[in-house]
mmJSON file of the N, C-alpha and C atoms, coordinates in Angstrom:
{"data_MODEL":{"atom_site":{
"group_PDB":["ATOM","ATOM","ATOM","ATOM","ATOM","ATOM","ATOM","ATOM","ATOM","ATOM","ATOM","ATOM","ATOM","ATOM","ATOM","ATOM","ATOM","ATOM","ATOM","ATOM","ATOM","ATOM","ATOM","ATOM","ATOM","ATOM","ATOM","ATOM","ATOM","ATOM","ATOM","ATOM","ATOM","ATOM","ATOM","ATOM","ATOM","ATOM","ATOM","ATOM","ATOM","ATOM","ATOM","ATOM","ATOM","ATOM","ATOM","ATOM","ATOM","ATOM","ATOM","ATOM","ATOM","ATOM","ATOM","ATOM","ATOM","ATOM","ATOM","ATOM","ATOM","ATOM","ATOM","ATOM","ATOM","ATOM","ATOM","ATOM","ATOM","ATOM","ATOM","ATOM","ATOM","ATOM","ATOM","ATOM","ATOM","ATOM","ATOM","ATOM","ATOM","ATOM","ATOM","ATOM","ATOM","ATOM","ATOM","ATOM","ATOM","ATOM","ATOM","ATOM","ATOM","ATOM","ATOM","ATOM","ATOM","ATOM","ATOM","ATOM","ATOM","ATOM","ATOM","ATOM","ATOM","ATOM","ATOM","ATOM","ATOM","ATOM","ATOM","ATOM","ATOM","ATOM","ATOM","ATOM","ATOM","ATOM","ATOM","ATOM","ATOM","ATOM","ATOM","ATOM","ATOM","ATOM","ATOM","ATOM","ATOM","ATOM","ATOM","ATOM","ATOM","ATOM","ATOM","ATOM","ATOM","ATOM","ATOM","ATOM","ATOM","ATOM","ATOM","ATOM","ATOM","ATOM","ATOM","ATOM","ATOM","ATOM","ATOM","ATOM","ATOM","ATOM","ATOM","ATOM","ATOM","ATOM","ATOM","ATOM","ATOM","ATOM","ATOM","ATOM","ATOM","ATOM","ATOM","ATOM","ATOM","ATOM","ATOM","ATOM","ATOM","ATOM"],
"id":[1,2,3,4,5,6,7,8,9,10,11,12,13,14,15,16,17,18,19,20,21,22,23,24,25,26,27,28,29,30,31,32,33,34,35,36,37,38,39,40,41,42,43,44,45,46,47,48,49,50,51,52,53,54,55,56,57,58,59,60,61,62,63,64,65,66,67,68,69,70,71,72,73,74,75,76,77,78,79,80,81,82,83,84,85,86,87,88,89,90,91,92,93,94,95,96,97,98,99,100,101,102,103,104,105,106,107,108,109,110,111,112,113,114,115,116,117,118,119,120,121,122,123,124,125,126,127,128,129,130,131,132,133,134,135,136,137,138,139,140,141,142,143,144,145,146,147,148,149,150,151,152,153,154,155,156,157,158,159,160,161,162,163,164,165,166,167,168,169,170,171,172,173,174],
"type_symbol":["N","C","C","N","C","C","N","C","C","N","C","C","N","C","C","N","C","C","N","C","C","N","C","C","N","C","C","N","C","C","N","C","C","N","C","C","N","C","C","N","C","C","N","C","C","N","C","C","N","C","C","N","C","C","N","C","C","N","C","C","N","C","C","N","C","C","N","C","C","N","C","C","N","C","C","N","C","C","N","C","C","N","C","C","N","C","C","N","C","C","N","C","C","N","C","C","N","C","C","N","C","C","N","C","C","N","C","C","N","C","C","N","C","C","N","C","C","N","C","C","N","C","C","N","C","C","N","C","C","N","C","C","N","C","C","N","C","C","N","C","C","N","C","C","N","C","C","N","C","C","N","C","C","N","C","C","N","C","C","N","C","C","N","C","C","N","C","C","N","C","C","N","C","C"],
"label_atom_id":["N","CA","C","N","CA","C","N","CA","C","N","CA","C","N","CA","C","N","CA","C","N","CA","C","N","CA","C","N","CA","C","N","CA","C","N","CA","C","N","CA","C","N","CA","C","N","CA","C","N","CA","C","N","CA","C","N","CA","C","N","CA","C","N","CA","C","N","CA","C","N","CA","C","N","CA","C","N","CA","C","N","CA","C","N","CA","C","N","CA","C","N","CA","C","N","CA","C","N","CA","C","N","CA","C","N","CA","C","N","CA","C","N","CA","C","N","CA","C","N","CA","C","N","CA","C","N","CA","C","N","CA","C","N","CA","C","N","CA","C","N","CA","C","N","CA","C","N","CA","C","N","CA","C","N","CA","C","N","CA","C","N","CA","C","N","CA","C","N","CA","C","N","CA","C","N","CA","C","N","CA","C","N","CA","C","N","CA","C","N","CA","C","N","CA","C","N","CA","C","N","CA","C"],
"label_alt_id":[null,null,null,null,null,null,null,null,null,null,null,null,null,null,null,null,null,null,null,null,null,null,null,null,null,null,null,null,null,null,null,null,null,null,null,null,null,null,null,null,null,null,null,null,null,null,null,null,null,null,null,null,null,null,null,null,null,null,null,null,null,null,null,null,null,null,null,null,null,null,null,null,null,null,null,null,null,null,null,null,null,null,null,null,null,null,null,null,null,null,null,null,null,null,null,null,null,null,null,null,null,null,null,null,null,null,null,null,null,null,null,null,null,null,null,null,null,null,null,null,null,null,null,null,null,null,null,null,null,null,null,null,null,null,null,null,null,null,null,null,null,null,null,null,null,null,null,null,null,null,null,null,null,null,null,null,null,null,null,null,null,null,null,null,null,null,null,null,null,null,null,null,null,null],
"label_comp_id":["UNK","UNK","UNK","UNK","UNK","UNK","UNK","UNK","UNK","UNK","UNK","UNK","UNK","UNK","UNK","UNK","UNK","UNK","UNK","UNK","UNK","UNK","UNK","UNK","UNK","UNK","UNK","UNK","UNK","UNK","UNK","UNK","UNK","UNK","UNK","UNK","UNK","UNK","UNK","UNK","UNK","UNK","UNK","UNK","UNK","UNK","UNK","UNK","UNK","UNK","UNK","UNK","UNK","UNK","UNK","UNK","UNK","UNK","UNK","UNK","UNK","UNK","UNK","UNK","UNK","UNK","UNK","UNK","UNK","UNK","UNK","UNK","UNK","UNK","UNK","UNK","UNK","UNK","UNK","UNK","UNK","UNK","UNK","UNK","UNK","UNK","UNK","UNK","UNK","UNK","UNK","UNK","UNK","UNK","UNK","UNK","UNK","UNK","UNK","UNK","UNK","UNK","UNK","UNK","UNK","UNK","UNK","UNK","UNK","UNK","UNK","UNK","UNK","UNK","UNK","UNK","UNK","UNK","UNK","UNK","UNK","UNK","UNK","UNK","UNK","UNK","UNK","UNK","UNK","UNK","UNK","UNK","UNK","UNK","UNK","UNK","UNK","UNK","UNK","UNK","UNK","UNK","UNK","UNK","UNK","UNK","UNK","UNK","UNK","UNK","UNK","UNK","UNK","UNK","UNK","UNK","UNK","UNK","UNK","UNK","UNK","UNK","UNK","UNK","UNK","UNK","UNK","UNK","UNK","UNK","UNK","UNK","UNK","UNK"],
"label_asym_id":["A","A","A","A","A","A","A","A","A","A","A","A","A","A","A","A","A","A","A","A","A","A","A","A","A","A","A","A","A","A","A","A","A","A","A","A","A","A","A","A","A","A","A","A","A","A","A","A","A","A","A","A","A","A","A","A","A","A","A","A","A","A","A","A","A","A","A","A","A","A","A","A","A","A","A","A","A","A","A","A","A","A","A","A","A","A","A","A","A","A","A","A","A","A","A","A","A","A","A","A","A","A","A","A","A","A","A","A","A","A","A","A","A","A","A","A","A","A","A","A","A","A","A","A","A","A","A","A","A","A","A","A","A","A","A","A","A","A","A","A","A","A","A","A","A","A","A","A","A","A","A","A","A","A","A","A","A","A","A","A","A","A","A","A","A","A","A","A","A","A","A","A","A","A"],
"label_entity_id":["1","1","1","1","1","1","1","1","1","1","1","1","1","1","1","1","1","1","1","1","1","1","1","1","1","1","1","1","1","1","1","1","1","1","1","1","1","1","1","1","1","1","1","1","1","1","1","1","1","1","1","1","1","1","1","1","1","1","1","1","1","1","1","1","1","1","1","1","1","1","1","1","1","1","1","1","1","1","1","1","1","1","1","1","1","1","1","1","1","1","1","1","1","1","1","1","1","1","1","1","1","1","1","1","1","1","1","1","1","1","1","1","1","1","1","1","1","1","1","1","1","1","1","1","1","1","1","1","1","1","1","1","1","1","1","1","1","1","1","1","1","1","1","1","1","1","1","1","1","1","1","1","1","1","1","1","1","1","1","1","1","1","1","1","1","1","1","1","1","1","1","1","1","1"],
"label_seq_id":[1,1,1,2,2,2,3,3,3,4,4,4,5,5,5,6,6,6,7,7,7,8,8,8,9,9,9,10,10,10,11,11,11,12,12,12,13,13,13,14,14,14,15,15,15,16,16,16,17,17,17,18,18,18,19,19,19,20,20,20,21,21,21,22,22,22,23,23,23,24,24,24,25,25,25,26,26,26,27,27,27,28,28,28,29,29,29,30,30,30,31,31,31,32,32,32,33,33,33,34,34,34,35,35,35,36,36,36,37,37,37,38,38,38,39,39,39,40,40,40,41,41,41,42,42,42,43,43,43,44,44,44,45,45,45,46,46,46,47,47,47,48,48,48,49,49,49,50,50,50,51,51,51,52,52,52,53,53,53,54,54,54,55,55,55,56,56,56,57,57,57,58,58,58],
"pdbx_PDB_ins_code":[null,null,null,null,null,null,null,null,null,null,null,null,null,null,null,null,null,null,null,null,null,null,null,null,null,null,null,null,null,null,null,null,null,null,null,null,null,null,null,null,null,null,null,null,null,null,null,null,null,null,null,null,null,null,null,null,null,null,null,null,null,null,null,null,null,null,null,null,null,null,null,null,null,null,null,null,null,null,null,null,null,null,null,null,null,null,null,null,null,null,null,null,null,null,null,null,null,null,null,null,null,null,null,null,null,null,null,null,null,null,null,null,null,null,null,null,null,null,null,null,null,null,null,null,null,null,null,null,null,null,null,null,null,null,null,null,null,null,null,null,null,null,null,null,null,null,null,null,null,null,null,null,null,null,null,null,null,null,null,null,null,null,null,null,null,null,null,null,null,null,null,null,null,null],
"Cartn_x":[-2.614,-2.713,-2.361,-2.863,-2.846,-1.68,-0.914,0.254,-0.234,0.663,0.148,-0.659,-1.356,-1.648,-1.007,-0.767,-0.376,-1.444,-1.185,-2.006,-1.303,-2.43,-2.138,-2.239,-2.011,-1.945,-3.083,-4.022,-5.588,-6.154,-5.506,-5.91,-5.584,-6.359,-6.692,-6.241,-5.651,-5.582,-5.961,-6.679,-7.296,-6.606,-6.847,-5.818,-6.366,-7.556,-7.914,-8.74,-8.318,-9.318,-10.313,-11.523,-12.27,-12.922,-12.878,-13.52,-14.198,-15.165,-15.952,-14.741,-13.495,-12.665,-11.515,-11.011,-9.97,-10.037,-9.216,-9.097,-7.181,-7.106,-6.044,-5.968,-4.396,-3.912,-2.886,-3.258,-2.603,-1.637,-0.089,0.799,1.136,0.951,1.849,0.552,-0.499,-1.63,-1.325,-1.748,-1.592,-2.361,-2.285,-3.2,-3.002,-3.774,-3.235,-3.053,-2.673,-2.385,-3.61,-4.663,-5.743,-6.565,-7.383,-8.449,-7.266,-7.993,-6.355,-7.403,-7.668,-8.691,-8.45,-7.166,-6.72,-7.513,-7.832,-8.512,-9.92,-10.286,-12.236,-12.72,-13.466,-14.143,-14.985,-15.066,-15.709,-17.666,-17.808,-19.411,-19.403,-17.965,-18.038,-18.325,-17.571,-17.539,-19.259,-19.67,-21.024,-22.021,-21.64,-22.589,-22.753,-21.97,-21.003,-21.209,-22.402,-22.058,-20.988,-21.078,-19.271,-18.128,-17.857,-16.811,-17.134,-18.503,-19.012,-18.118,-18.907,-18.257,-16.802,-15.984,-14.567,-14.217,-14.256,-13.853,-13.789,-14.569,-14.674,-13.263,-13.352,-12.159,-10.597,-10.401,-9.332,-8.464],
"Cartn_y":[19.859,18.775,17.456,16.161,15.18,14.21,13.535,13.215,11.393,11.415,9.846,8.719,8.096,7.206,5.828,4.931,3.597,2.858,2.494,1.505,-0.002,-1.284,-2.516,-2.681,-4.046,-4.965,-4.871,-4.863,-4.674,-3.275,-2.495,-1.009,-0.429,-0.25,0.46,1.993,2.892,4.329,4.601,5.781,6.448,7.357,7.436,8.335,9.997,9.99,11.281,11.892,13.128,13.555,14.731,14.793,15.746,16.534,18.135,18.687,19.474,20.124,21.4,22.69,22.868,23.647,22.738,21.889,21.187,19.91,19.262,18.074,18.248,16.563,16.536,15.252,15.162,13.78,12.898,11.829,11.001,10.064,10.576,9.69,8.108,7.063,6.104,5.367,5.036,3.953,3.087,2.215,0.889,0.414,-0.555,-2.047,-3.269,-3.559,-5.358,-6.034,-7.013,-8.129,-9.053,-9.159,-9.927,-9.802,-10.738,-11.097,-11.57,-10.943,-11.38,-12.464,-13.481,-14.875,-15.113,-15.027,-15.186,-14.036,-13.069,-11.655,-11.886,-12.565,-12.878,-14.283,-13.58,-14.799,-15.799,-16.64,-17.998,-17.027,-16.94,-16.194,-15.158,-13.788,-12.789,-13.3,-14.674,-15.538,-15.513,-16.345,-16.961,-15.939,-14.841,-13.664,-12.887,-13.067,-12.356,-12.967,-13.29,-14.195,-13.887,-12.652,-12.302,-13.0,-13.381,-13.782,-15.349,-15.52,-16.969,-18.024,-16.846,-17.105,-17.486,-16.254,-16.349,-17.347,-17.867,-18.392,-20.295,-20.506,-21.559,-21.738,-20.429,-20.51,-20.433,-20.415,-20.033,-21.264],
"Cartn_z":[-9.354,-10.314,-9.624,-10.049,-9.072,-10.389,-9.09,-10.162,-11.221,-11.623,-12.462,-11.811,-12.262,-11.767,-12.611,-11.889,-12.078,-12.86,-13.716,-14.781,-14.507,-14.791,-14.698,-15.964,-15.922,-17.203,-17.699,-17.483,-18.299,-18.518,-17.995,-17.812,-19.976,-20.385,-21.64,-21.75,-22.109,-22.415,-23.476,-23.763,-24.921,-25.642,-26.862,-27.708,-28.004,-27.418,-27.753,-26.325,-25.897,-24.676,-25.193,-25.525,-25.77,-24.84,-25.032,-23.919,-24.915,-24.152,-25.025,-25.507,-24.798,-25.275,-25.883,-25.758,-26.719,-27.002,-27.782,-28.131,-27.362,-26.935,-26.493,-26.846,-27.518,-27.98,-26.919,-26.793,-25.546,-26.26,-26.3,-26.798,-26.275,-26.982,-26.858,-26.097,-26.738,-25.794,-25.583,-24.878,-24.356,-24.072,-25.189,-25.414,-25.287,-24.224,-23.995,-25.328,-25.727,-27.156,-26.927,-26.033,-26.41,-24.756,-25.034,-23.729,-22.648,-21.54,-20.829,-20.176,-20.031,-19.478,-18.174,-17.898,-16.092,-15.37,-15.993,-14.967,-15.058,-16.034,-15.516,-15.129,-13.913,-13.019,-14.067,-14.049,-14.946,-15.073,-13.682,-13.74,-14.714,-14.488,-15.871,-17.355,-17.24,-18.977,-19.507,-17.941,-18.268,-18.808,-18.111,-18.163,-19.148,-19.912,-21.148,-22.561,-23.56,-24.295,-25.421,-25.721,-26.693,-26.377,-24.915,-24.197,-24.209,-24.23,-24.508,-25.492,-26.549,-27.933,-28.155,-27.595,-27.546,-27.235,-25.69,-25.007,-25.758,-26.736,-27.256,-28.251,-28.561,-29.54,-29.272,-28.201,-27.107,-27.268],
"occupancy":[1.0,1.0,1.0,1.0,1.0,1.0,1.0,1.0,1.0,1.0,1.0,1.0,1.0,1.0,1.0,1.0,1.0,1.0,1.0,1.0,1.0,1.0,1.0,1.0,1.0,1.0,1.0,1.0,1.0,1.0,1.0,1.0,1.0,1.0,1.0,1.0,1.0,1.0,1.0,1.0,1.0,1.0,1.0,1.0,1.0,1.0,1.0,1.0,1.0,1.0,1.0,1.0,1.0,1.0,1.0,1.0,1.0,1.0,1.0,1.0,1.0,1.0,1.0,1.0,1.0,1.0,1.0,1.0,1.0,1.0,1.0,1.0,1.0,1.0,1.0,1.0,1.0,1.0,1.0,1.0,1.0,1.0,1.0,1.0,1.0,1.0,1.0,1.0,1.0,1.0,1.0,1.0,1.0,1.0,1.0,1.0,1.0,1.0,1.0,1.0,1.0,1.0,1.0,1.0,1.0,1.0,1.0,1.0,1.0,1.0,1.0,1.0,1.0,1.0,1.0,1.0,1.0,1.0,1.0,1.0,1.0,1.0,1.0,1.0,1.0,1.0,1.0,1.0,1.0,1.0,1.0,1.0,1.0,1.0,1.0,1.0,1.0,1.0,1.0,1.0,1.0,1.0,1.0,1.0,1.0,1.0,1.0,1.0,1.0,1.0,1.0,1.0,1.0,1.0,1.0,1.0,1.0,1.0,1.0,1.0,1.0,1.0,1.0,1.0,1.0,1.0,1.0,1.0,1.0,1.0,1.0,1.0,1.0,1.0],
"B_iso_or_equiv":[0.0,0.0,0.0,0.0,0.0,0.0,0.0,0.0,0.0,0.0,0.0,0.0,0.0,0.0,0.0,0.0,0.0,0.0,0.0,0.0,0.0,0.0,0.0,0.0,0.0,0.0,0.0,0.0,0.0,0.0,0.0,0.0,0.0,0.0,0.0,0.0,0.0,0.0,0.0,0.0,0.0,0.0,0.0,0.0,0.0,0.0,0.0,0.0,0.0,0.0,0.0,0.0,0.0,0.0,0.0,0.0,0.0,0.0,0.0,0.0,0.0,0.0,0.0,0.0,0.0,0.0,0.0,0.0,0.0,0.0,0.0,0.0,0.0,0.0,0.0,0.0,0.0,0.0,0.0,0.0,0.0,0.0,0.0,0.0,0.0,0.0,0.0,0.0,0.0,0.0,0.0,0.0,0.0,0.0,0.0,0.0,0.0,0.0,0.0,0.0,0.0,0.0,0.0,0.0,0.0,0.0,0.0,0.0,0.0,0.0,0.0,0.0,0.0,0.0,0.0,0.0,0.0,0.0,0.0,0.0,0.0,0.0,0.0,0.0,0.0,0.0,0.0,0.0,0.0,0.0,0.0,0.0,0.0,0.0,0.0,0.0,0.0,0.0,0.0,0.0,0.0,0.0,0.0,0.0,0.0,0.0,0.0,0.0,0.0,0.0,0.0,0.0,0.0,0.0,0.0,0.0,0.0,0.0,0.0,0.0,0.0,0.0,0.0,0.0,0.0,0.0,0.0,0.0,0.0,0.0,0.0,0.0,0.0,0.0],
"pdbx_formal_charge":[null,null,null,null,null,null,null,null,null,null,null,null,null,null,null,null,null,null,null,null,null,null,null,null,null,null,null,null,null,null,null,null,null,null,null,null,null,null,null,null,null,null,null,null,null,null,null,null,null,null,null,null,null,null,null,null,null,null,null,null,null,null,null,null,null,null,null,null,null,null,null,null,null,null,null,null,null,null,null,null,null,null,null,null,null,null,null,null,null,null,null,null,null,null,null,null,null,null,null,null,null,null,null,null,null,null,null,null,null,null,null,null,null,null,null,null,null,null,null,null,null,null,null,null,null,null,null,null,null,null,null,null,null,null,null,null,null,null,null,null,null,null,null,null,null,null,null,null,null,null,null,null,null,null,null,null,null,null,null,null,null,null,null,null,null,null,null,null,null,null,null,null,null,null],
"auth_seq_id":[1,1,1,2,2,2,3,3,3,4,4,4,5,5,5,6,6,6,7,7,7,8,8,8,9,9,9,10,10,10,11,11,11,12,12,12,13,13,13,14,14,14,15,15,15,16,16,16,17,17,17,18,18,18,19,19,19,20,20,20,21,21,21,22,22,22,23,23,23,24,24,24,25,25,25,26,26,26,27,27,27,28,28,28,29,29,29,30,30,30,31,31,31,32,32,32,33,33,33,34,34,34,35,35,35,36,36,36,37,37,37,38,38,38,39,39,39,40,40,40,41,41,41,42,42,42,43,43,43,44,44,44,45,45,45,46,46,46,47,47,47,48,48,48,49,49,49,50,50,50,51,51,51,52,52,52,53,53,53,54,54,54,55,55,55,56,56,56,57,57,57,58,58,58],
"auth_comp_id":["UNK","UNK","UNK","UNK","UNK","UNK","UNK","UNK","UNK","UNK","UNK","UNK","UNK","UNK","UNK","UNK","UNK","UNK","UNK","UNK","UNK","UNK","UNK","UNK","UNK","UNK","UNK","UNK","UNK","UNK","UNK","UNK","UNK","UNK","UNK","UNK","UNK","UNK","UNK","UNK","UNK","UNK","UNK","UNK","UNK","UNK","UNK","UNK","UNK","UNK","UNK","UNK","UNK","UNK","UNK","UNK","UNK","UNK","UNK","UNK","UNK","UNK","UNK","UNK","UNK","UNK","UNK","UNK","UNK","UNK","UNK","UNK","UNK","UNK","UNK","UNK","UNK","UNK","UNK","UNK","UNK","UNK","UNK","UNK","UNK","UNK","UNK","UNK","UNK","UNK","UNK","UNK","UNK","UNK","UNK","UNK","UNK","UNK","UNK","UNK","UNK","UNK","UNK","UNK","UNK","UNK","UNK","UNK","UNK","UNK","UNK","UNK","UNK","UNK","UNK","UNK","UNK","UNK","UNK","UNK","UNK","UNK","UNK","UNK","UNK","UNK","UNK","UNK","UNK","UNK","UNK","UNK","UNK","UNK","UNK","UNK","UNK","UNK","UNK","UNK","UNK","UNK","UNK","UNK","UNK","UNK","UNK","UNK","UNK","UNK","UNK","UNK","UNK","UNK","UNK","UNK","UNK","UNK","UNK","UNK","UNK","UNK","UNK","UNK","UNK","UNK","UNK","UNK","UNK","UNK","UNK","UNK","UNK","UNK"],
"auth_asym_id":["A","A","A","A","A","A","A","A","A","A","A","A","A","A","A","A","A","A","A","A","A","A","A","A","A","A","A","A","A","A","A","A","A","A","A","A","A","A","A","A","A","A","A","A","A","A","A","A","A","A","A","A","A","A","A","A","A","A","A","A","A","A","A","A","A","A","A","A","A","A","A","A","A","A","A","A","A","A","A","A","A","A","A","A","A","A","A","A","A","A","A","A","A","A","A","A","A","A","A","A","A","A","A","A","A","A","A","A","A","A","A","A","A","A","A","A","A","A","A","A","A","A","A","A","A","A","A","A","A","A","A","A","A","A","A","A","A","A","A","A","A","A","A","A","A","A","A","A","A","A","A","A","A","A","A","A","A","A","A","A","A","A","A","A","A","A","A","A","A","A","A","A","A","A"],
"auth_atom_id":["N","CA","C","N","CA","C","N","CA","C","N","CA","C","N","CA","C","N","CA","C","N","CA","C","N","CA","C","N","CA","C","N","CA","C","N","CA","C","N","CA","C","N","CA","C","N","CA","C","N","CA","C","N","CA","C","N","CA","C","N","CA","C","N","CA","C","N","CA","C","N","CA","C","N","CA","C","N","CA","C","N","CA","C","N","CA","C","N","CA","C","N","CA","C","N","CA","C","N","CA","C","N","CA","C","N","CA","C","N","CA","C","N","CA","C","N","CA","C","N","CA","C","N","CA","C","N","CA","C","N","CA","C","N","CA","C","N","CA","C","N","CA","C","N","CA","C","N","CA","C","N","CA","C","N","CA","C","N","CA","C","N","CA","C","N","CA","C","N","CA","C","N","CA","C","N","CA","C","N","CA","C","N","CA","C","N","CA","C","N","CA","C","N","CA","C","N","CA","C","N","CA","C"],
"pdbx_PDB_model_num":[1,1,1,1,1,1,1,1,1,1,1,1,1,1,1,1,1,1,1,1,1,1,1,1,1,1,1,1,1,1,1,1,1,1,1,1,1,1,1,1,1,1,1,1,1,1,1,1,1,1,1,1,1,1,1,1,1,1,1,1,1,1,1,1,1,1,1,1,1,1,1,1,1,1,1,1,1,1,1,1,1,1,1,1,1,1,1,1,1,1,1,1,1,1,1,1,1,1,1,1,1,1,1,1,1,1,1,1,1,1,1,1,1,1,1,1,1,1,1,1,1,1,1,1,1,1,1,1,1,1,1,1,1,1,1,1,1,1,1,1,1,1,1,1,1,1,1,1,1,1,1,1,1,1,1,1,1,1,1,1,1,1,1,1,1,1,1,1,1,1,1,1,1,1]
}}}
C-alpha cells in the first residue's frame, strides 16, 4: 500500500470512492473557501469564461 500523499491548498478531496465492489466514505473533505486567484495564470482566466465572469466580481 503506498502511504499518504500530501495535499496543497487547492487540492479538493472527495467524499465518496465508488468501485464495482464498494462504496467507500472519505471522512473530513477539504474544501478551499473560494477561487483561490493567486494560483491561476491571467491566460487560465482568459481562457475560462466562468472565471471570466467571476473574476469581474472579485
Amino acid at each position: 500500500m503506498v502511504g499518504p500523499i500530501s495535499a496543497t491548498e487547492h487540492d479538493v478531496s472527495v467524499d465518496l470512492i465508488i468501485t464495482p465492489d464498494e462504496v467507500i466514505a472519505c471522512p473530513a473533505p477539504h474544501r478551499p473557501s473560494g477561487t483561490l486567484w493567486d494560483h491561476l495564470a491571467p491566460e487560465k482566466i482568459a481562457a475560462i469564461p466562468a472565471l471570466q465572469r467571476r473574476e469581474t466580481r472579485r
